[in-house]
N, C-alpha and C positions, 0 to 999 in steps of 0.2 A: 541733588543735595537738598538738605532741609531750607525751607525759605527763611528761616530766623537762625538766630544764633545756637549753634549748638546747647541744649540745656547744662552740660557737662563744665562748661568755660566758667560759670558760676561760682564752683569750686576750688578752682585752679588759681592760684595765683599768678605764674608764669604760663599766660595764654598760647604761648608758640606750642609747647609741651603735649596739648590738643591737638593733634595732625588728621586731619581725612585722607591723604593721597600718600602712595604707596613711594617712596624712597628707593631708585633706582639710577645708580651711576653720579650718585652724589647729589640728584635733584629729584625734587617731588611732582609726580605723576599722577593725572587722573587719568581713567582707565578710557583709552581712545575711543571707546562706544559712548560714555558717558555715565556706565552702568553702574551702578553703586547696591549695597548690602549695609541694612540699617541695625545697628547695635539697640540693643535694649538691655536696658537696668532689669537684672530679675525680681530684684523685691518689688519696682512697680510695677514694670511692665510698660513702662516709658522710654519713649527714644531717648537714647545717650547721644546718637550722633550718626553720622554716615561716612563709610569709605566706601573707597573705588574698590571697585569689583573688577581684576584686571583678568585680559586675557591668556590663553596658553601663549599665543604669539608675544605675549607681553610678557609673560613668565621669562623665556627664552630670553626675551633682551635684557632683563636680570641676569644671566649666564654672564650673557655675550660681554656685560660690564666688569662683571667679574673675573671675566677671563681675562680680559684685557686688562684688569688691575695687577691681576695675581704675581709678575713677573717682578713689577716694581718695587708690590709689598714683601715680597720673600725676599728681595734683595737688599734691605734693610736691615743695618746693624740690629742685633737683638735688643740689643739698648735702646734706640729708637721706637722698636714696637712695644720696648713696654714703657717709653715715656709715655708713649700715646694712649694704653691702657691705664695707666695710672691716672692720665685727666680726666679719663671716660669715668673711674673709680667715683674718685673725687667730684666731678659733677651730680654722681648718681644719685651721694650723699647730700650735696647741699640742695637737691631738691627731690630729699625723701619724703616730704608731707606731698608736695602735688604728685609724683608718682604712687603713691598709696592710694590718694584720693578716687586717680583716673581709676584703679586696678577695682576701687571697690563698687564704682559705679557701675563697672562692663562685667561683673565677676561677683560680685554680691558679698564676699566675704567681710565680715568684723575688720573696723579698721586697722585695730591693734596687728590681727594675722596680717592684713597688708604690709602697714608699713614693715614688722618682723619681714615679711619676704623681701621686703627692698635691701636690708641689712642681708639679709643673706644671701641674693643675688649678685649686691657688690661685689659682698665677700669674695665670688669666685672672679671676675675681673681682677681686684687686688690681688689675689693667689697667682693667678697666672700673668701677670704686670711683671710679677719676681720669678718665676718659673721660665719667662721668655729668655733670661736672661744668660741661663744657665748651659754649660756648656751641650753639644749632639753630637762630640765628637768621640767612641769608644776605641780605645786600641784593646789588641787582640793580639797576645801572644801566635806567633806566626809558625805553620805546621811545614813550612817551606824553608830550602837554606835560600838566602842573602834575598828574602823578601820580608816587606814591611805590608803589616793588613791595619785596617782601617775599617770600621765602621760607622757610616754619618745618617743622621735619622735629617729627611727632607721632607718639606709640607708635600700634602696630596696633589694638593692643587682646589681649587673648586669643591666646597661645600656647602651640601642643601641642608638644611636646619629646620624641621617640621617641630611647632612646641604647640601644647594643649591648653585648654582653659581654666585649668584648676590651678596652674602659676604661671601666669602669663609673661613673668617679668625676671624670677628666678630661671626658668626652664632655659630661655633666652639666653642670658648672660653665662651659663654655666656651660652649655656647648659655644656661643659665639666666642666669650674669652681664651677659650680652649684651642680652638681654630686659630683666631686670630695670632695667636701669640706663639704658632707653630708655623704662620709663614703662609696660612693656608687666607682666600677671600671667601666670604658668604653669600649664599643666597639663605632668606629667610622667608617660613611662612606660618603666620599665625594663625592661632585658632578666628574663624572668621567672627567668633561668639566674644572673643578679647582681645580686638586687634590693637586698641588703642595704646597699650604698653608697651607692647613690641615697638611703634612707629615713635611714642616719646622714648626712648629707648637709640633709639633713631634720628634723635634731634639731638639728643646728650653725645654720640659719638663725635656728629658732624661738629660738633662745636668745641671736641676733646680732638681735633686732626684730624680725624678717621681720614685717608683719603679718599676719595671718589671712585666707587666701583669696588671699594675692599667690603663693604658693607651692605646689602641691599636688604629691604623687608618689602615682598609683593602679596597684596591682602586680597582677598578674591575667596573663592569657591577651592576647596582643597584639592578636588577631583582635576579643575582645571587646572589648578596651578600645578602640583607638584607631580602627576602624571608625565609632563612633558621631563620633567629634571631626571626622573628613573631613565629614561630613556636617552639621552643627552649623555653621550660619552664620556665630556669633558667637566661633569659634574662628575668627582673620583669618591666620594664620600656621601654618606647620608646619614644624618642623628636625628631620630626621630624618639620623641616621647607621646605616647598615648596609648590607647589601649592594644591585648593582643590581636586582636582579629584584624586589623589595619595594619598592624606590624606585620601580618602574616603577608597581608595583597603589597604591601610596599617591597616586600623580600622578594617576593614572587614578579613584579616589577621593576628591581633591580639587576635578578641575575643574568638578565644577556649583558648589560654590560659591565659587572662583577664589579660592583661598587663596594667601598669598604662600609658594613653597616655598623651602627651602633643604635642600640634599641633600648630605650628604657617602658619595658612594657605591663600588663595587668598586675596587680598583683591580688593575696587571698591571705593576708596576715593572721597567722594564730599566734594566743596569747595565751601561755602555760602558766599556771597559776598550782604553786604545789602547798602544800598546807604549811610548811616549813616558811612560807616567804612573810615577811612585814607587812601585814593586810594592812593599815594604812597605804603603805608608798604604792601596794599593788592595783588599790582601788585607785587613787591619787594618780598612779602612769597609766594604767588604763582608760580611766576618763580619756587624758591627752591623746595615747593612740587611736581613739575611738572617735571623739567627737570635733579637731581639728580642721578646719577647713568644712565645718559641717561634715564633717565625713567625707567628702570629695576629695581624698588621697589615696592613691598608691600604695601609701606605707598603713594605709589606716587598719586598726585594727579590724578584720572581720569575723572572727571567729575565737570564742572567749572559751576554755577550756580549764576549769575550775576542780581542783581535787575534795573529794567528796567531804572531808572533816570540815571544812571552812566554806563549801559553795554556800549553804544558807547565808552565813553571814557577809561571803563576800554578795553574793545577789542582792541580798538589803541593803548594804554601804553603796553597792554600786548605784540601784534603782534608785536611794533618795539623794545622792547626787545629783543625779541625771536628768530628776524631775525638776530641782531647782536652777537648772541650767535656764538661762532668758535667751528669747527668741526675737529677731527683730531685726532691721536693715542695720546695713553694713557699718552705714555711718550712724546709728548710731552704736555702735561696736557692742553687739548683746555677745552672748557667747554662740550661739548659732545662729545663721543666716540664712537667706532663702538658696536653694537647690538649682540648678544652671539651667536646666529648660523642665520642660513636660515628661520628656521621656526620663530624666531622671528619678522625678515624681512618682511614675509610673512603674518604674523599677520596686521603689517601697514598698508600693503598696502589694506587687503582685509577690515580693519575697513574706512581706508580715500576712497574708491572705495565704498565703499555700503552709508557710510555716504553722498559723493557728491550725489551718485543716488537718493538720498532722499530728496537731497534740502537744506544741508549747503554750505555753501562758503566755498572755500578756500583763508587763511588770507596770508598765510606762509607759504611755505617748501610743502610736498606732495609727493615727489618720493628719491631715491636711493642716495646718494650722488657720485659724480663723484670718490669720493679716493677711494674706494671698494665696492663688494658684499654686506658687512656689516654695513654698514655705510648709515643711513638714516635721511633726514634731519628733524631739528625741527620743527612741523606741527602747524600749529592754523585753527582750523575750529572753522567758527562763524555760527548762527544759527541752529543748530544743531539739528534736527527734535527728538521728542519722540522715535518714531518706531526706528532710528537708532542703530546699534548694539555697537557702541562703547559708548552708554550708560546704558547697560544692561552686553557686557561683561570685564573683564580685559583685559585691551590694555597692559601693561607693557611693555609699548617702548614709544618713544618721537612724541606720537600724544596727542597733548591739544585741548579737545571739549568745547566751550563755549553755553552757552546758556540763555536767559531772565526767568526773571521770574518776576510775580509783587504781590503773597501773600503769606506770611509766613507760613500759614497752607499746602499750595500747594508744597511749595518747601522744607519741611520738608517730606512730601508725597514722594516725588519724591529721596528726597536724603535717605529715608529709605526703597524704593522700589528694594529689593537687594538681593541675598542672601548671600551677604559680610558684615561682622560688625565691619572692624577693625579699622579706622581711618577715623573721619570728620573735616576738618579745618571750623572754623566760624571767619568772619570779619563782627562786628558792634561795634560803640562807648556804644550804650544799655545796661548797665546792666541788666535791666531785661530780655531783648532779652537773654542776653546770658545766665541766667537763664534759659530761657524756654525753647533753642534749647540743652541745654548742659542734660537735664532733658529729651528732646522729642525726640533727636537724638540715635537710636539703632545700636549704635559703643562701641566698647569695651577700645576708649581712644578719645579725642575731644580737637583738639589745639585753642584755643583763639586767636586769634591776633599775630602770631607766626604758625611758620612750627616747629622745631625742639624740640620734648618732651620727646625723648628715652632717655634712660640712664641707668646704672647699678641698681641704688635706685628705677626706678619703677618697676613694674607689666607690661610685656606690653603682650599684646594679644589681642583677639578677642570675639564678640560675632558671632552669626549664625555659617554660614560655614566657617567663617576666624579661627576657632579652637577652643583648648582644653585647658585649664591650660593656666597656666602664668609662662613669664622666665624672670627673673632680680626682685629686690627685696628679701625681703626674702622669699617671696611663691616662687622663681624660686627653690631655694634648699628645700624648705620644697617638693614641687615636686617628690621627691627624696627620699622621706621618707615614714614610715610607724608610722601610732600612735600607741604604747602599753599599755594599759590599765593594771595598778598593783593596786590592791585591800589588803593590808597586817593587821591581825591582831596583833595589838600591844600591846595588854593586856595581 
């Protein structure tokens, strides 16, 4: 561990909130070698602090706590487990400035997006606090004489909880509430690049009741840690968010022991822009799809798709936007912040470098920012050739591709030419337009005239390779379950 005080406690007013050691069977753990893995702030490039780097044998004894919780939590009046999420809520909240804080030191994002993800993280805990509560028992008109059918939805049992770096604290809360509140115990493992939310996250439960072993987050090397859980029987579930190609080895190390999966995986968002729409509000939600989280989203927009009457001028609205956007660490909350390591960096530059070679302009932005390594500036490339790569792969960084288009059926083509399906934005005044795009578009969710459609109350996920299952709603917890089919003679 670091010989001084972590530089992170500085921030923090509720010092406990700061955890190094991984939370396993209701107590914190340092990894039995001693081995630890050091967090760095990306805007400096300064240590934020150090955890335990545990082992696969340590992984397992996360199971093994969990197993041994799971019998007692399921057996819990529903009222019960969701008094106990409602503390977990309510703690979240009244220490949403130091949870913001931790998340922007490990994660670099603008403080404003931070705290935003705390409220929205709650969110899903308090959704499912009142979803525990509700009934899992269906009847079933009976296809039999003088029997009675029944159908009861029961937790899995044991589930493994993998979340990513770009919302370390939302991602968490939105599969663990889910779980928890369907009966099921967790094991958890964060990104090793943001672990520190996850573990205060971890301190808020234990102190909302959580009992011992219904909860675990083991922080380590992902390879070591969550390899052993694919493999482990009595792990019956896995939710994983991150990118596809991980989704794919995790699938593929699930199936001998035919785990329920739920995937929220890459996505490739196009954004239709028809000459009929409100250029104002289109430039205006584009920004937001585009440059959130610095581009470090899922949902972000990648691929900007502009009908030919209005791309001049929407390309000009967009670009002096875009240039006035401020750059700058987290805290001090600019609108874009520095990019999560090297290789995301690297990602930029080699999409804006093959793109020019092809023949778009550059509108805006293009290279490294002067503040750091990490820090790149906000891009617009206009004209944007077919063949170019950053319209076929995920850019998830702060490069915006625009491009004309002049027929509906073309540009429907083109935005489901993919093997992403998780979010399409459409701007047109058209009702039937939006009909027919909201019908012909193969995404797994389709914002209208508007960026912002997540939220605790839906379903969100994917079609194609953007995943499996759905989290938030009530299919996020039924996820989580198992149907039982009871056949009784009552005569």
């Amino acid at each position: 561990m670091l010989d001084t005080a972590p530089p992170a406690l500085a921030h923090i007013t509720d010092k406990k909130l700061f955890r190094s050691f991984s939370y396993i069977g209701g107590k914190w753990c340092a990894a039995a070698t001693g081995d630890t893995l050091t967090v760095t702030d990306p805007a400096t490039g300064e240590a934020v602090g150090e955890v335990a780097s545990l082992s696969a044998a340590e992984a397992t004894q996360a199971v093994d706590a969990a197993q041994a919780a799971f019998a007692g939590w399921a057996a819990l009046l529903p009222q019960e487990r969701s008094a106990i999420l409602r503390r977990w809520f309510e703690l979240i909240l009244a220490h949403k400035d130091d949870l913001a804080r931790i998340m922007v030191l490990e994660q670099g994002k603008p403080l404003s997006e931070a705290v935003g993800e705390i409220d929205y993280g709650a969110a899903f805990v308090e959704f499912y606090a009142e979803e525990a509560k509700r009934p899992n028992i269906e009847g079933v008109t009976s296809h039999l004489p003088d029997a009675e059918v029944e159908l009861w939805r029961e937790p899995v049992g044991v589930a493994a909880l993998i979340t990513p770096w770009n919302f370390p604290s939302a991602m968490l809360t939105r599969k663990a509430a889910a779980a928890l509140a369907a009966g099921c115990t967790v094991v958890c493992h964060p990104s090793a690049e943001t672990p520190f939310s996850a573990l205060a996250l971890a301190e808020l439960a234990e102190r909302a009741g959580v009992p011992a072993g219904v909860f675990n987050v083991v922080t380590g090397l992902a390879p070591v840690i969550v390899e052993p859980w694919t493999r482990d029987t009595r792990v019956r579930a896995l939710s994983f968010t991150g990118s596809t190609e991980v989704g794919r080895l995790l699938y593929r190390q699930s199936a001998d022991t035919v785990k329920r999966l739920v995937m929220e995986l890459g996505g490739h968002a196009p954004v239709l822009v028809f000459a009929d729409a409100d250029l104002d509000n289109a430039v205006a939600e584009t920004m937001k799809a585009k440059w959130a989280t610095s581009g470090q989203d899922c949902l972000g927009a990648n691929r900007i798709y502009v009908e030919r009457p209005i791309y001049d001028a929407f390309c000009k609205r967009f670009t002096e936007a875009t240039a006035a956007l401020t750059i700058g660490p987290g805290m001090e909350d600019r609108d874009i912040g520095p990019l999560m390591n090297e290789k995301a960096v690297a990602k930029q530059e080699e999409h804006v470098a093959d793109a020019l070679a092809k023949g778009a302009k550059l509108a805006c932005g293009g290279k490294r920012h002067a503040l750091g390594p990490l820090f790149y500036e906000p891009t617009v490339l206009v004209d944007v050739p077919a063949d170019a790569r950053i319209l076929s792969e995920e850019t998830f960084g702060p490069v915006a591709p625009i491009l004309p288009f002049d027929a509906e059926d073309a540009v429907i083509a083109q935005a489901n030419a993919t093997e992403y399906g998780l979010v399409a934005y459409i701007h047109t005044q058209d009702p039937r337009r939006i009909y027919r795009l909201s019908r012909a578009l193969q995404f797994g969710m389709v914002a209208v005239n508007r960026t912002k459609v997540t939220g605790a109350p839906i379903p969100f996920g994917g079609t194609k390779q953007s995943g499996l299952g759905r989290e938030g709603a009530r299919l996020g917890m039924e996820e989580f379950t198992e149907i039982k089919y009871v056949c009784r003679d009552w005569a």
